[in-house]
C-alpha positions in Angstrom: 0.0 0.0 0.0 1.1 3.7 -0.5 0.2 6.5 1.3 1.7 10.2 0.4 3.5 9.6 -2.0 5.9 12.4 -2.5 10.1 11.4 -2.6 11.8 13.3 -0.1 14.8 13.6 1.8 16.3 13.6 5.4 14.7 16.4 7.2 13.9 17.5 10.3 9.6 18.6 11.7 11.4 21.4 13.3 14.6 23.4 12.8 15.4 23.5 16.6 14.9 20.2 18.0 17.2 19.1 21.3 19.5 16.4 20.0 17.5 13.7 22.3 14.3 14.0 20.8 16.1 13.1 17.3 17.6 10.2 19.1 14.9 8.4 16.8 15.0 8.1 13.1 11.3 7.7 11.7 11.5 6.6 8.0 8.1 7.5 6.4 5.9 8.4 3.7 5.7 12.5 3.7 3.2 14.0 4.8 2.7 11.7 8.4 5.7 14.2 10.1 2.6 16.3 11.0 3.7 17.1 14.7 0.0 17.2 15.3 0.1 13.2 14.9 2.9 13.1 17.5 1.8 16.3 19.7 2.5 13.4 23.4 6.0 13.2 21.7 6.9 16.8 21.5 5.2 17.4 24.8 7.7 14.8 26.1 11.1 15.7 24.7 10.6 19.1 23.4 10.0 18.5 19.8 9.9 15.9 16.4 12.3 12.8 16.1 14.1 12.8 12.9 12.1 12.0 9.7 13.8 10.7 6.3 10.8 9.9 3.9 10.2 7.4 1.0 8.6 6.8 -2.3 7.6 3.4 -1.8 7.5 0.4 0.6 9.5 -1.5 -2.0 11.9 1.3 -2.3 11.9 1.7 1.7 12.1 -2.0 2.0 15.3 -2.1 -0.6 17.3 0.9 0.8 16.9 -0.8 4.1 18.3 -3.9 3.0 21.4 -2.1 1.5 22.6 -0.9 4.7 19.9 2.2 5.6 19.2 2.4 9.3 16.2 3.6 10.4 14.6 3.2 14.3 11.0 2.3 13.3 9.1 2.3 9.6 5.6 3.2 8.6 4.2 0.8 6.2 1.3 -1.2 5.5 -0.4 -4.8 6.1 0.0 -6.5 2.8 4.4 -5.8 3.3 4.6 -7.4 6.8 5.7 -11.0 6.2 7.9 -10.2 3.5 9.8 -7.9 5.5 9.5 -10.3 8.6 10.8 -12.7 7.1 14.0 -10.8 6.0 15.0 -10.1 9.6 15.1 -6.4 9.1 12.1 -6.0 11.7 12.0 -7.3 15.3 8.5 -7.8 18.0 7.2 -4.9 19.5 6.9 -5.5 23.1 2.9 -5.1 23.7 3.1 -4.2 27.4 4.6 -1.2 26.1 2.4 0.2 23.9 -0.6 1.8 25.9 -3.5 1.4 23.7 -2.7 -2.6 22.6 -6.3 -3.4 24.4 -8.4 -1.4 22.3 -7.0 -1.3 18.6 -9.4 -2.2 16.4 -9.7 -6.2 16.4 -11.5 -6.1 13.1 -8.8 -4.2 11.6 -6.0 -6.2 13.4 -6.8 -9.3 11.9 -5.0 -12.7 13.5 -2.1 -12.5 10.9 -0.6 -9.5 12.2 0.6 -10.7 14.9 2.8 -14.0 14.4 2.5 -15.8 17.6 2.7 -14.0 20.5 4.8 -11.5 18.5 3.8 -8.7 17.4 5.5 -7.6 14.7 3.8 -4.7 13.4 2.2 -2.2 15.2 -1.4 -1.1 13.6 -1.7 3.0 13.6 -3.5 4.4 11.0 -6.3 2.9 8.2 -8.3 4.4 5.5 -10.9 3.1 3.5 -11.0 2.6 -0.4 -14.1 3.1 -2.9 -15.6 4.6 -6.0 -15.0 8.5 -5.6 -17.3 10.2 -8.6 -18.0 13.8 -9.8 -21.8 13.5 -8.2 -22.9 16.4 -10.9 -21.8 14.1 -14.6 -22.1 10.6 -13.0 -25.8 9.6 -11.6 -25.7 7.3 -8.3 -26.8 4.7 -9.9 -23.8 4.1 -11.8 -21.7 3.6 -9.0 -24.0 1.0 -7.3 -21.6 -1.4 -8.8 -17.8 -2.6 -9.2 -18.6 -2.5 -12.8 -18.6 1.2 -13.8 -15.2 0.4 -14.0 -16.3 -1.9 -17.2 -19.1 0.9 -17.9 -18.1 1.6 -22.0 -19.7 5.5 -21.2 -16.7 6.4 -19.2 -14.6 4.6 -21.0 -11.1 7.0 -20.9 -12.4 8.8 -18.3 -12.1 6.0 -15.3 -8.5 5.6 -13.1 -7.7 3.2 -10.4 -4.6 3.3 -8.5 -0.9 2.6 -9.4 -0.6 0.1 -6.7 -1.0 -3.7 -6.4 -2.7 -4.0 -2.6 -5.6 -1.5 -4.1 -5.9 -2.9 -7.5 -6.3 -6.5 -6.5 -8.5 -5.3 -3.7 -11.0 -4.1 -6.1 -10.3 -7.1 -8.6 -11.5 -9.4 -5.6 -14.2 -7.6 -4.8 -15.6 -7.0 -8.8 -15.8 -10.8 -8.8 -17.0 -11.9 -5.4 -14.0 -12.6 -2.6 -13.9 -10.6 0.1 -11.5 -11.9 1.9 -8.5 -12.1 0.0 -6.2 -14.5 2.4 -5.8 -18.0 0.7 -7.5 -17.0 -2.3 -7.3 -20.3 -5.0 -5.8 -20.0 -8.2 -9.1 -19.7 -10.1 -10.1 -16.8 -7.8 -6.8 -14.9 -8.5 -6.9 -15.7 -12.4 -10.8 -14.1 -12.5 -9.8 -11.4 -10.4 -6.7 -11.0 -12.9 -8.4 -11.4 -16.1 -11.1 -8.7 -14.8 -8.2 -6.3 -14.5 -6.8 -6.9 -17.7 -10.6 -6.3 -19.0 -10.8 -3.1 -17.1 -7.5 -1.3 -18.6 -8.6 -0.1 -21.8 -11.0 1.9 -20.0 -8.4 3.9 -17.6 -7.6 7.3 -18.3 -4.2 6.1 -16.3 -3.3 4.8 -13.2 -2.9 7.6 -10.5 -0.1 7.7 -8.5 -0.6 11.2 -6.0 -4.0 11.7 -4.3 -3.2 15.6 -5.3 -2.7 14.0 -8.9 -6.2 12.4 -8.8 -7.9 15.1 -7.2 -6.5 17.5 -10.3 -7.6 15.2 -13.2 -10.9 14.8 -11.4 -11.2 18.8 -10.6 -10.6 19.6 -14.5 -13.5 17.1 -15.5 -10.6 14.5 -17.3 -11.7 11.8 -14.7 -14.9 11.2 -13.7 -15.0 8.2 -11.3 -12.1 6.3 -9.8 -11.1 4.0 -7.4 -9.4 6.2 -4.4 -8.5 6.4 -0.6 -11.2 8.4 1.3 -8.9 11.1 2.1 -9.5 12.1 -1.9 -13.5 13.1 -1.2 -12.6 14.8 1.7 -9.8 17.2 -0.3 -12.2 17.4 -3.0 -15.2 18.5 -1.1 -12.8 20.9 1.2 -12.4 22.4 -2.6 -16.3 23.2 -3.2 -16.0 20.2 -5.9 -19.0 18.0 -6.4 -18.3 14.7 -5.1 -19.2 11.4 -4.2 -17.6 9.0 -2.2 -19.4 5.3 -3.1 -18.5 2.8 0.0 -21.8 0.8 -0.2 -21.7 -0.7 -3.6 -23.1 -4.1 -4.3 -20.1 -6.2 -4.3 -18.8 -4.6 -1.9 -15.4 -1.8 -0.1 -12.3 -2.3 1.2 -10.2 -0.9 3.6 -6.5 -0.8 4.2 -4.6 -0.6 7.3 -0.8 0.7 7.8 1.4 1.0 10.8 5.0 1.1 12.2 7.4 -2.0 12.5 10.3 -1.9 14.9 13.7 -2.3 13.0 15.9 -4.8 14.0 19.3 -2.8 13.8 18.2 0.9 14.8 20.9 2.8 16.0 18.7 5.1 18.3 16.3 5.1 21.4 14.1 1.9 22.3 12.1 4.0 24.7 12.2 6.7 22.2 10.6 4.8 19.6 8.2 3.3 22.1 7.2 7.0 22.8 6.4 7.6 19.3 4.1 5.1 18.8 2.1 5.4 21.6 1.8 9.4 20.6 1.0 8.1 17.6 -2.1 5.7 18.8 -3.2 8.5 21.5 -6.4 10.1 21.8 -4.9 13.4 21.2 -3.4 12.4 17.9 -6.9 10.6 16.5 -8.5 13.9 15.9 -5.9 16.0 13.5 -5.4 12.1 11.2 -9.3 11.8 10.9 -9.8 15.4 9.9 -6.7 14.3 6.7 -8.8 11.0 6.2 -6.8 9.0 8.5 -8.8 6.5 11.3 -6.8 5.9 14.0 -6.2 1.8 14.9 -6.9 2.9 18.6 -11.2 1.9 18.5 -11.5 3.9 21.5 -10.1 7.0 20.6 -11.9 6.9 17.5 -15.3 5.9 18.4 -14.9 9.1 20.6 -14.8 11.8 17.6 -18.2 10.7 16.7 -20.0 8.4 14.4 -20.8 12.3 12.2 -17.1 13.0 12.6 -16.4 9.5 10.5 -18.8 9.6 8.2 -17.3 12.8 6.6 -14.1 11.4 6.4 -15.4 8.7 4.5 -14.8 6.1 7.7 -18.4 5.6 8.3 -20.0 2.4 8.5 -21.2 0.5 5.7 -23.8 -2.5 4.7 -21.7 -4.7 2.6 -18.8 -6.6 2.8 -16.0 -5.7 3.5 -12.4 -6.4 2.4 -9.6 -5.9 4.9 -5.9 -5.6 3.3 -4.7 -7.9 6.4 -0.9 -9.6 5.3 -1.4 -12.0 2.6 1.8 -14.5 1.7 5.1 -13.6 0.1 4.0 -15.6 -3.2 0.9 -14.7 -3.5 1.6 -10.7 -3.0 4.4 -11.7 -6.2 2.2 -13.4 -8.5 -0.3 -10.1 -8.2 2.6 -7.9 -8.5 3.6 -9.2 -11.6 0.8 -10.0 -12.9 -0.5 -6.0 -12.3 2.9 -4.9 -14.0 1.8 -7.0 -17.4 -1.2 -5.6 -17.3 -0.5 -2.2 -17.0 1.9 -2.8 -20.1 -0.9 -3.8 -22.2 -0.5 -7.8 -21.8 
């Protein structure tokens, strides 16, 4: 999964921080440095650990092999057993991290913890649906998985650049919901319905601020998008609709922070950043950017309203949860998605 997806380089959330608060190196996507998602943290030690952002998980997870040392990583669900399984990443200790009893158990998911160990740390989650310009396309177009396949907006339909998302709605379009152990025939129909659906896309967006553009100008008229997309859109006086309820069904992804094995910096440090991260305080500022925060509780406090207009509210169909799928079957949809978006 990817989040913010602007490259950036080592830099600092503020320009005088003491030297012990950047006793922690934070490698992130841009954009989650907001101090208002750490605010316990800077109350603590007087300002922002050290952030150095990245493109990509894959790009993350490949500079990190080549020697990169970072303290703790932000990624997302579908990445956890391939980088657990290259020893990068070592167990959080749970009786550290303050809200462990009330993260979201339907988001949590048996798999991401292995064992007793936790390996990665849920934090943030989003949901993903049909986002439309409400004014050109009529509701009942989006009732369904297969405007996507809709000839009338043919060239004027995008879905995202990314293989968690892409499959997510592939499963979905031809009836899996829950994507864990999925058979071959399942992944070949989900495949073949993505290969049908590419002559249709305008392209595959890469930048929410991309989407929200080609949408804005009238290029795009529906696409497959993160919630936070609606939400920007809307903030802009655009018309927009944000389709979570449609017949075969939404997804929803779900990112957090795994614990590197070789950080150079502060255990408790990074400890501290992660429960700032999950704290009630922090919930409110990563809803109003289309964030939900893993901690239930401090969530289900903003206000079922507060949800709903950040696209979090709660839907009537089913539901499919980008929990950590297997090393080979995350490869065979990563290559497959590459062929396709060649034109094979």
């Amino acid at each position: 999964m990817i989040r913010h997806l602007t490259i950036g380089t080592a830099m600092s959330a503020a320009l005088a921080v003491p030297a012990f608060a950047q006793d922690l190196l934070v490698f992130d996507y841009s954009g989650f440095e907001d101090p208002s998602y750490h605010q316990p943290f800077i109350d603590a030690h007087g300002g922002s650990p050290e952030f150095v952002f990245f493109g990509d998980e894959d790009e993350a997870f490949q500079r990190l092999l080549a020697g990169f040392r970072s303290d703790v990583t932000h990624i997302c669900a579908g990445s956890v057993p391939r980088w657990q399984d290259s020893g990068i990443i070592e167990p959080w200790d749970t009786s550290r991290i303050d809200a462990f009893e009330t993260l979201n158990a339907d988001l949590v998911g048996a798999d991401v913890a292995s064992g007793e160990s936790l390996f990665f740390l849920p934090t943030d989650y989003g949901s993903t649906a049909v986002v439309y310009n409400s004014d050109e396309v009529p509701a009942e177009d989006v009732a369904s998985l297969e405007i996507f396949n809709n000839p009338a907006y043919a060239g004027r339909l995008s879905i995202p650049d990314n293989v968690d998302d892409a499959y997510a709605l592939a499963y979905l379009a031809t009836g899996v919901t829950d994507w864990r152990g999925v058979t071959d025939a399942e992944f070949e129909a989900a495949t073949e319905w993505l290969r049908g659906i590419h002559p249709n896309l305008l392209n595959y967006w890469v930048d929410p601020a991309e989407l929200q553009q080609l949408m804005a100008s009238g290029q795009i008229l529906a696409a497959w998008a993160w919630n936070e997309v609606p939400v920007a859109l809307a903030d802009e006086g655009f018309p927009t609709g944000f389709e979570r309820n449609t017949e075969e069904g939404t997804s929803v992804w779900l990112c957090g922070y795994v614990n590197m094995a070789e950080g150079e910096g502060s255990e408790d440090l990074a400890y501290d950043y992660a429960n700032a991260m999950l704290s009630e305080v922090s919930a409110g500022p990563l809803l109003e950017n289309g964030f939900g925060s893993a901690n239930a509780a401090a969530l289900e406090a903003l206000g079922a309203e507060a949800m709903e207009a950040a696209g979090l509210g709660v839907v009537e169909v089913p539901v499919l949860a980008q929990l950590p799928i297997s090393n080979e079957q995350r490869e065979r949809q990563a290559e497959a998605f590459e062929r396709i978006k060649a034109g094979f």
